[in-house]
C-alpha positions as CSV (number, residue, x, y, z in Angstrom):
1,X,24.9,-71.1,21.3
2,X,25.6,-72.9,18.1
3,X,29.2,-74.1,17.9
4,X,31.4,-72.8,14.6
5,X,32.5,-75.7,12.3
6,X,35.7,-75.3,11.2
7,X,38.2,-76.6,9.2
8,X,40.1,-79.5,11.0
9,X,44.5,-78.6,11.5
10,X,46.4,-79.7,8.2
11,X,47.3,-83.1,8.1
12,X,50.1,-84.5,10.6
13,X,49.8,-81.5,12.6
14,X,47.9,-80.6,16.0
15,X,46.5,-77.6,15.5
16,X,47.7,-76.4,18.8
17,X,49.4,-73.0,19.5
18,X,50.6,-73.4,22.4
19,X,50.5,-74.7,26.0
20,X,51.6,-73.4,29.2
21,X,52.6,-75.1,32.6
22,X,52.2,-72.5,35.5
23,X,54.6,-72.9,38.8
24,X,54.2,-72.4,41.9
25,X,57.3,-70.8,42.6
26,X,59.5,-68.4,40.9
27,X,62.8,-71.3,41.0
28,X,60.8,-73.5,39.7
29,X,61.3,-71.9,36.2
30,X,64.8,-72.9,36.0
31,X,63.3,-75.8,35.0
32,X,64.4,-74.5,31.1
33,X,68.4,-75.0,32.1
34,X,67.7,-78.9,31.7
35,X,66.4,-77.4,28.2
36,X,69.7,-75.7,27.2
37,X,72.1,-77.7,24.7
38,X,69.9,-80.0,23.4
39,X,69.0,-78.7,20.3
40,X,66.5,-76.1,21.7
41,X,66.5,-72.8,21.6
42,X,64.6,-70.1,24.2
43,X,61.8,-68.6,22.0
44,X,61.3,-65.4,24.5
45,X,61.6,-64.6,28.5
46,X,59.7,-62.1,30.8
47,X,58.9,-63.9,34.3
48,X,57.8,-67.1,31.7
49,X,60.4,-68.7,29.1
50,X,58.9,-69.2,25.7
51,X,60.1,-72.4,23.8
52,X,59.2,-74.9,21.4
53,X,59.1,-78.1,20.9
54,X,60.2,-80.4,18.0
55,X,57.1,-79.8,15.9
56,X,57.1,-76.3,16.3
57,X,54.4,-76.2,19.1
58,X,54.4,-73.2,21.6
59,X,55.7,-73.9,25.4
60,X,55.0,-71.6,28.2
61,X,57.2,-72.0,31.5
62,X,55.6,-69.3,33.6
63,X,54.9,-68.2,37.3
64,X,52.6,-66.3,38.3
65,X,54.0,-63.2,41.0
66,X,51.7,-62.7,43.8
67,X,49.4,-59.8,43.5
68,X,51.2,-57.7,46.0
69,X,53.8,-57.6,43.7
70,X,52.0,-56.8,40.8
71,X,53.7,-53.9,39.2
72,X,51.6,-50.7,39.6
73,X,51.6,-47.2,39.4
74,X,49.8,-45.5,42.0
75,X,46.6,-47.9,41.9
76,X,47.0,-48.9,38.4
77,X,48.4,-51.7,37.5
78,X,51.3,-51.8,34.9
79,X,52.1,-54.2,31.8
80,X,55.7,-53.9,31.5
81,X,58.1,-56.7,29.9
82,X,61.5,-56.7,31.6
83,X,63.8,-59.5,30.4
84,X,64.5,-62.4,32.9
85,X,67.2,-62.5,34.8
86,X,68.7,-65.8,34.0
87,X,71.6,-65.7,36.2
88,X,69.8,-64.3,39.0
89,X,67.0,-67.5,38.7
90,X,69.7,-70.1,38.6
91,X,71.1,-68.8,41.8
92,X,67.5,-69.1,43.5
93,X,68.9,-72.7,43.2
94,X,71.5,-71.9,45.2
95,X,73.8,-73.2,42.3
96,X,76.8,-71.8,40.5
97,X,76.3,-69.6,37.8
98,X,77.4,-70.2,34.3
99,X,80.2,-67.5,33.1
């Protein structure tokens, strides 16, 4: 297969859309708390936070449910995006939650 030439990214910039880092657990995703109030802002949330970083690069927390608790209907399997529960993953910690 020949490979398509393109265009190198403009100048000074990677190129890159984003990149993701996959947990293994669910809590593991409050990892974005350490995020908050330092000049970054949450991007987007379904069970992965979308962020970026200072040049405007994509960042993926996610975690990945298991299978048996894939959302279905009947034996389909359903695409739904239901916000995050913030509060409720901070207290996977076992922490206080923010008012």
């Amino acid at each position: 297969m020949e490979e398509r030439r393109r265009s190198p990214p403009p100048r000074g910039t990677t190129g890159l859309y984003h990149f993701a880092i996959n947990y293994l657990e669910r809590r593991d995703l409050a990892v974005f708390k350490r995020l908050l109030g330092k000049d970054r802002s949450i991007d987007g949330a379904s069970e992965a936070i979308y962020l970026h970083d200072p040049d405007y690069n994509g960042i993926e927390l996610a975690w990945d449910r298991d299978r048996s608790e894939w959302p279905r209907r009947g034996n389909d399997l359903t695409l739904t995006k239901r916000p995050l529960d913030f509060y409720g993953l901070i207290s996977e910690l076992g922490e206080p939650v923010p008012d």
